[in-house]
Steps between C-alpha positions, in 0.01 A plus 500: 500500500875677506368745317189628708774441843769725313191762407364512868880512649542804281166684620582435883843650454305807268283522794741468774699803337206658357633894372343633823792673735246479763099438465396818624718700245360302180735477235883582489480835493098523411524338163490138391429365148471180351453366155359184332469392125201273407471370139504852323431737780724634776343593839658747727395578861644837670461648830627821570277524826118429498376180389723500198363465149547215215531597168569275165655610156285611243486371149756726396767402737543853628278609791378321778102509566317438810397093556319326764489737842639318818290491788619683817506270785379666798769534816773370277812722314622401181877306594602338199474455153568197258492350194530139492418322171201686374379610773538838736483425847446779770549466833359713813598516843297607795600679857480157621789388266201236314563480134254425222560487149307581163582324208422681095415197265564652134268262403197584608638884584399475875606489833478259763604449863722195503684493895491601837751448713480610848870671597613477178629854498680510816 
């Protein structure tokens, strides 16, 4: 029960700073990237504009191939981007300052939408 309270304190303060200088600029600077390790693979997500792209390591350990595609949510900017345990979480931001978040689950190598929260970029 600490645990799970420490692991959602952790995500609200993520959130709350997010690496967005403002939501309608995305990223600091246009880029964000975030990477996860499950079992023997590593994940990376990258946006450098766009809807971003997530790649994972190849056998080799040298190059990076493309992975399950993220889908665009309509309205909404890309504002953020985490990795928490193994998973990358993505958040948007609309003009009306509403935030919703996707979530990549190594596991099963897709995407899901996991929170709306209306303000929650203001």
């Amino acid at each position: 029960m600490i645990n799970r309270f420490w692991t959602y304190l952790l995500l609200s303060i993520l959130l709350s700073a997010g690496c967005a200088k403002n939501p309608s600029s995305g990223c600091q600077e246009g880029f964000c990237q975030a990477s996860i390790e499950s079992g023997s693979q590593t994940y990376r997500f990258s946006l450098n504009g766009g809807n971003g792209i997530l790649e994972k390591r190849d056998t080799s350990g040298v190059t990076w191939i493309s992975a399950a595609e993220k889908p665009e949510v309509e309205g909404y900017t890309v504002s953020g981007v985490f990795g928490l345990n193994e998973n990358i979480l993505v958040t948007h931001c609309d003009a009306s300052g509403n935030r919703r978040m996707l979530k990549f689950d190594p596991h099963e190598e897709n995407w899901s939408a996991t929170r709306f929260q209306t303000g929650g970029c203001n």
